[in-house]
Every structure is written in structure tokens, then in C-alpha cells.
C-alpha positions in Angstrom: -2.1 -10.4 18.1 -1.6 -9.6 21.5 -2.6 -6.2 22.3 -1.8 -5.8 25.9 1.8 -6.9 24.7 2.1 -4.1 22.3 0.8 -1.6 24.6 3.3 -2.4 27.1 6.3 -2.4 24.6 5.1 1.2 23.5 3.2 2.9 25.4 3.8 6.2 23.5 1.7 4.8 20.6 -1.5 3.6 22.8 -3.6 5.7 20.4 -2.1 4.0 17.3 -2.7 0.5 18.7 -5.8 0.6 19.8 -6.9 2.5 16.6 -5.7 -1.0 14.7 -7.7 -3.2 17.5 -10.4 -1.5 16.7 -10.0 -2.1 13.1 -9.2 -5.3 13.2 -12.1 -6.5 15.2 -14.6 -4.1 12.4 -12.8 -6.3 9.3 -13.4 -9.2 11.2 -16.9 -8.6 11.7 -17.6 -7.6 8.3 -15.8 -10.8 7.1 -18.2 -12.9 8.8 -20.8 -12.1 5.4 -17.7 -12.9 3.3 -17.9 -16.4 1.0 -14.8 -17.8 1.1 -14.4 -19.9 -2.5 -12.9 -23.4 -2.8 -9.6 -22.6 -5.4 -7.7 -24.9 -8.0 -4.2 -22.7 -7.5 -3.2 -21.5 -4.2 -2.2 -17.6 -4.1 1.4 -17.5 -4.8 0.5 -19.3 -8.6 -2.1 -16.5 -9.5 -1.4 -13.3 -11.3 -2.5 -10.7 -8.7 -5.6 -11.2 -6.5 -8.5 -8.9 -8.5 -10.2 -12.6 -8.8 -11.3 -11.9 -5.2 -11.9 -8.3 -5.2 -15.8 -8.4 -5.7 -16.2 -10.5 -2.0 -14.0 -7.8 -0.7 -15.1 -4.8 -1.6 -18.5 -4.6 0.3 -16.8 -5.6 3.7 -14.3 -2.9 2.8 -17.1 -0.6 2.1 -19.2 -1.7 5.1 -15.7 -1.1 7.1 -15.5 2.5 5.6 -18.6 3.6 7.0 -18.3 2.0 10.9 -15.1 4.4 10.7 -16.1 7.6 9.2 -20.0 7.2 9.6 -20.6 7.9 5.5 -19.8 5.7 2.2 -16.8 6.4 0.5 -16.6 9.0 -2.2 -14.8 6.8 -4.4 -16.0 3.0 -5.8 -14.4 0.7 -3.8 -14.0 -2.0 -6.2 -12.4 -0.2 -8.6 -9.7 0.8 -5.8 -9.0 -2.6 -4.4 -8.9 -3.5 -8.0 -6.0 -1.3 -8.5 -4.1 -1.9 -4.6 -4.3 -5.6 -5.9 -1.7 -5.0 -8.1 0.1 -2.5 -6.3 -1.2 0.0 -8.7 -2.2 3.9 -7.5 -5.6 4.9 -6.7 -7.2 8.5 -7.8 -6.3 11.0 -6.2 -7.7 11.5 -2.4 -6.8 12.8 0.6 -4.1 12.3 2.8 -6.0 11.1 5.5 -8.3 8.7 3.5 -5.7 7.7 1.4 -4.3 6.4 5.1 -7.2 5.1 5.6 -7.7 3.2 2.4 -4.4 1.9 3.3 -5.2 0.5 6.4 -8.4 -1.2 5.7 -7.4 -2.9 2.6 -4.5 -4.2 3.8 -5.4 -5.5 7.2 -8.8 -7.1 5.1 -6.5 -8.5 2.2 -4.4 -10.5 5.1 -7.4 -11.8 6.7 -9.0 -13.1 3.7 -5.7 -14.8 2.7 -5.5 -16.7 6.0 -9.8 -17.7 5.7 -8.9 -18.4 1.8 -5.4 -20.5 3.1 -7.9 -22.4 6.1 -10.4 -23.2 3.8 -7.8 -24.5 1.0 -5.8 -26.0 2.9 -5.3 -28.8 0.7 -3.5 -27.2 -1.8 0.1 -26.8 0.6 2.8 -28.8 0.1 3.4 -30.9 3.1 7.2 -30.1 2.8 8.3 -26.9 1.3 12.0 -26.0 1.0 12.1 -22.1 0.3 11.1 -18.8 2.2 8.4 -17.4 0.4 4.9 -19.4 1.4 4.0 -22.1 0.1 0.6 -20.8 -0.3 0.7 -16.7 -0.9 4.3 -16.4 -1.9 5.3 -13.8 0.4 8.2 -13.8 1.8 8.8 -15.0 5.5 10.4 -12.4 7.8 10.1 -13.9 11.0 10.2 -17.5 11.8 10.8 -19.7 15.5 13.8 -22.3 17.1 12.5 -25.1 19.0 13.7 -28.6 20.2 15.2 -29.8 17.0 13.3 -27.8 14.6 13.0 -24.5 12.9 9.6 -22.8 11.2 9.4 -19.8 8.9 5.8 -18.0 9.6 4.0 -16.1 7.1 2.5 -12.8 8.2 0.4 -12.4 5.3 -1.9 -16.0 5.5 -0.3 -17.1 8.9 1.1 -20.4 7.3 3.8 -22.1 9.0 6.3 -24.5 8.0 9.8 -26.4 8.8 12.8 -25.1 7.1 16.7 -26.1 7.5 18.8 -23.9 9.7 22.0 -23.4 7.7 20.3 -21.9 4.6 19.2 -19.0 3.5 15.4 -18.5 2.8 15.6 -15.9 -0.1 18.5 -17.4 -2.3 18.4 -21.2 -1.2 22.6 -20.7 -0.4 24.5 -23.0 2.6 27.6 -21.1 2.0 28.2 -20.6 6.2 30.9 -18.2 5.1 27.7 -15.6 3.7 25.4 -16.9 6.3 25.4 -15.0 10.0 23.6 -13.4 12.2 23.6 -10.7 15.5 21.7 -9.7 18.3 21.0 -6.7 20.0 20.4 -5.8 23.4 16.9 -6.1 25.1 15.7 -8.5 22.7 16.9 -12.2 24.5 16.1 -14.9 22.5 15.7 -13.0 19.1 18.5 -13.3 16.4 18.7 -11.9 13.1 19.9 -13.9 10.4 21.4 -12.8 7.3 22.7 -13.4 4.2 25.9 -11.9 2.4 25.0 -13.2 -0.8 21.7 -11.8 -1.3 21.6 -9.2 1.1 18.1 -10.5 2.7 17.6 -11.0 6.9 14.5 -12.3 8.9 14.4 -13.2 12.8 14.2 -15.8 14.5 12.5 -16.3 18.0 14.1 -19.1 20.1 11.1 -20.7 22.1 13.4 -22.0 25.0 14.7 -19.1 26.0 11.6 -16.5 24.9 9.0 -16.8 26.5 7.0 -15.9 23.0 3.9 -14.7 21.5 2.2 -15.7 18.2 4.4 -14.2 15.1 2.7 -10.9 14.4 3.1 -10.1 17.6 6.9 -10.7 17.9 7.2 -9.2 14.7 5.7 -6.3 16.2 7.7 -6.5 19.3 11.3 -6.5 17.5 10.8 -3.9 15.2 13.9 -2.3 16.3 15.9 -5.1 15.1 14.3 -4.2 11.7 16.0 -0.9 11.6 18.8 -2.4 12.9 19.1 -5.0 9.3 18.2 -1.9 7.1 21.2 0.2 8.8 23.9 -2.6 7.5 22.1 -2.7 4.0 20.0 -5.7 4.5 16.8 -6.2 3.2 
């Protein structure tokens, strides 16, 4: 991620960003102590991901207390247990409830990009569809360049080629459902679409952008999100 980026994008939401920094660089720490296990099945082939709750939790926990200076009231394994598949935890409150939120998530990414370095093995060398190869989520951003166009997962940070006149989420090369737009201020981004299934993601063209690693441009063209969810796209 490139911070000073984001804090000159928005500069009303310097507090926010380096609040995540800060994070960030405490999960990553704490996943230093962290055994990162040698799989059969990569992610997107398992149930949920509870099998790797119990190397979690502790660099959750040990996350909790850098930030609020006192172990969590609550187990910790039992909540990531429950966040793992998508579930809802006991009641808390509000603010660590947010806070819960933040940890877990930002944690659960990077252990799926250590678990996808480490097991690397198990990705297809060609892959034809825009969920990941390796976590299954679903790529929302991906980049143009030369001759060539890759979707980018923001969840394990896998990359890989995809065709141009098809749609990621249904597989369709109907061009009469396929399109995309733009939208000032944003040179170089374009959101493509699909009529059929009603799904988007954008695209960063590398000759004319000068661009930054995916999270970050995700992060930069937000607006165009809003933009996709004003016309119904998902």
C-alpha cells in the first residue's frame, strides 16, 4: 500500500489512514510468530477457513492489546471462529465490535497472501475465471498492459492473465452485454461491466497511469465504486 498516495488523495481522512498504517504494520509484526502450514487444497476448495483459526488468534490477541493496552474481554478464538464463516459474534460494543472488524480482517488478508507465498504450488498456471485461483474471491480490480490483461486479488494478492472481451463473474463474450465508462479525474481507469450478470471491476491501463500496486488503486478509485453501484452494478 502506498500511504503517502492515500494521504494525498484524501486528506480529510489523514486520521483514518494512518490509524490503518498503524495497524497494518502491528499485524504484520505479530505475524512474524505465525507458522504458516504447507496445504493439500488451496483456499477457494475449503469449507470456510476455522482450520487456521488457532495460528490466528494469538497474533489477533497480541494485536488487541498493542491497541487498547488490555486483553480482550471476549475469547478470541471463539470469535474468529465465528467471522470465518461470516457468522455474528456476542454482543460487544460498537467501538470494539469496529475494532474486531478491523483486526481480523486486515490479519485474515495477510495470512492468505503468506499461506498463498508459501503454497504456491498449488495455482494453476493458467486460470480462465475471476474469482482466484487460489482464495476464490472475486477480482475487482485488475491492469492493461502491452498485449496483456491481469485480474489482481485483494484478498491473497494473486495475479493472473485473463482475456479482455469476457466477463470475469459469468464467463459471457456477448460484446453486446459487455461495456464499460469512465469518469472524470480518473485517466487511465475504466470500469467494465456486464449486462448479463450485473457485476463491474476496473481496470488500470499501465501506459497511460502512471500506477501503484492494486490495493492502492483500489483505494484511489473508490469513487468509481459508487459510481457502478449508482447504475445497479455489483
Amino acid at each position: 500500500m502506498d500511504w503517502n498516495a492515500l494521504l494525498m488523495a484524501y486528506p480529510q481522512q489523514t486520521d483514518v489512514i494512518l490509524g490503518v498504517k498503524i495497524l497494518r504494520e502491528k499485524i504484520e509484526r505479530a505475524m512474524q510468530d505465525v507458522d504458516i502450514p504447507v496445504i493439500d487444497l488451496p483456499c477457494r476448495e475449503m469449507e470456510d477457513l476455522t482450520p487456521f483459526v488457532p495460528a490466528l488468534a494469538p497474533a489477533c490477541e497480541q494485536v488487541w492489546k498493542d491497541l487498547t493496552g488490555a486483553a480482550p474481554e471476549f475469547a478470541m478464538d471463539e470469535a474468529l471462529k465465528v467471522l470465518a464463516v461470516k457468522g455474528d459474534v456476542p454482543s460487544m460494543s460498537e467501538q470494539d465490535r469496529e475494532r474486531l472488524d478491523a483486526i481480523t480482517q486486515n490479519a485474515f488478508s495477510r495470512f492468505l497472501f503468506l499461506l498463498r507465498d508459501k503454497n504456491g504450488r498449488l495455482v494453476p498456471p493458467a486460470w480462465h475465471q475471476g474469482d482466484c485461483p487460489f482464495c476464490g474471491e472475486y477480482a475487482r480490480i485488475g491492469f492493461d498492459e502491452e498485449d496483456k490483461r491481469t485480474l489482481h486479488c485483494l484478498s491473497c494478492g494473486h495475479a493472473w492473465r485473463f482475456p479482455r472481451l469476457r466477463c470475469p463473474s459469468c464467463g459471457t463474450s456477448d460484446h453486446t452485454n459487455l461495456g464499460y465508462f469512465e469518469a472524470e479525474g480518473f485517466e487511465g481507469v475504466k470500469v467494465y461491466y456486464c449486462r448479463e450478470c450485473m457485476r463491474y471491476y476496473k481496470v488500470v491501463d499501465r501506459k497511460t497511469r502512471p500506477s501503484h500496486d492494486a490495493e492502492t488503486e483500489d483505494a484511489l478509485t473508490l469513487e468509481l465504486d459508487d459510481l457502478a453501484r449508482k447504475e445497479n452494478f455489483s
